[in-house]
N, C-alpha and C positions, 0 to 999 in steps of 0.2 A: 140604851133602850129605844132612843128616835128609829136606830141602824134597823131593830128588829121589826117596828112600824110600818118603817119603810119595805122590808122584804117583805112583812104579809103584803102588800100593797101590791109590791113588784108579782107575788105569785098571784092575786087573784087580777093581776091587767094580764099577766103571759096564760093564764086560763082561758082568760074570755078573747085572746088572741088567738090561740086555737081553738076554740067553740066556731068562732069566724071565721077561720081560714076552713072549717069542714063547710059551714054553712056557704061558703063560696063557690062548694066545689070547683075546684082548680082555677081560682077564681076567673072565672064564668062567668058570676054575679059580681055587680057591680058596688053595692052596699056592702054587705059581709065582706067585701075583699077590702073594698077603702077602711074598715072599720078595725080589720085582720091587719093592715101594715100601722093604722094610727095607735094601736094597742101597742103593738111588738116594738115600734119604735119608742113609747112611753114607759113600757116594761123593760129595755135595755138602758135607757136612761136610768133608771130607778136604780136600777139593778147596780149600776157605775156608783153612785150617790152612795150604797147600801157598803160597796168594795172601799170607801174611803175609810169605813169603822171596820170593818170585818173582813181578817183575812180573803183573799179571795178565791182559795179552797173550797174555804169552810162554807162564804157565799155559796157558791156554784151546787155546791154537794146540798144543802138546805133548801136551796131555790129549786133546783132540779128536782129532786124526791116530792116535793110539798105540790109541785105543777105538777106531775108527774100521778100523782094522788087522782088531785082535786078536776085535774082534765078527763082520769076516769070517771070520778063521779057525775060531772057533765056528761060523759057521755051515757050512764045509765039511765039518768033522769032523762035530758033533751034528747038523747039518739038512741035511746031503748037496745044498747048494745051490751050487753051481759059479758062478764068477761070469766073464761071457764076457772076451774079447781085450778089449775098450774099458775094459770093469769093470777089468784089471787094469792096463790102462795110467794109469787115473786113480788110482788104489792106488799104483802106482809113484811118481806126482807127489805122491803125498801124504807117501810116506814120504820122499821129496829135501826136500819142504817142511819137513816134522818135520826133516832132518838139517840143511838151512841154518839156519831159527832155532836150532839149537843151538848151533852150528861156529859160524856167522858173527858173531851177537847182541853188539853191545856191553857190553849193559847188566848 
């Protein structure tokens, strides 16, 4: 249960590491880029921590879908970027993705 703690964790640091790295524009800026590598580096730690319980498939495929989500949602709210019909149908398969390796997964 700690492992799965620690991955919400890990996805809501690798969010706000991309939040940063757009707020930096290529990083330009000097805040949002420092703030963009202190994140990415605490979310791949985390992430390491998370691979000691949990296959690291199974990690990657979970942590990736859920950032992957949640960095959209960012950017609807903070960067008023709307993602069209196709955007969201591929979004929908990602998140059935992230539900079957959870539900289904043997291991």
């Amino acid at each position: 249960m700690i492992a799965y703690m620690y991955l919400i964790f890990t996805v809501i640091v690798g969010t706000a590491s991309n939040s940063f790295a757009k707020s930096a524009e290529g990083f330009s800026k000097l805040i949002p880029s420092v703030l963009s590598m202190i994140t990415i580096i605490l979310c791949m730690y985390c992430l390491s921590q998370v691979m000691k319980s949990i296959p690291v498939g199974i990690t990657y495929a979970i942590f990736a879908g859920l950032c992957i989500i949640a960095t959209v949602l960012v950017g609807i709210i903070k960067f008023n970027q709307i993602p069209d019909v196709y955007s969201f149908i591929g979004l929908t398969l990602i998140i059935l993705g992230v539900l079957i390796v959870n539900l289904l997964d043997k291991s």
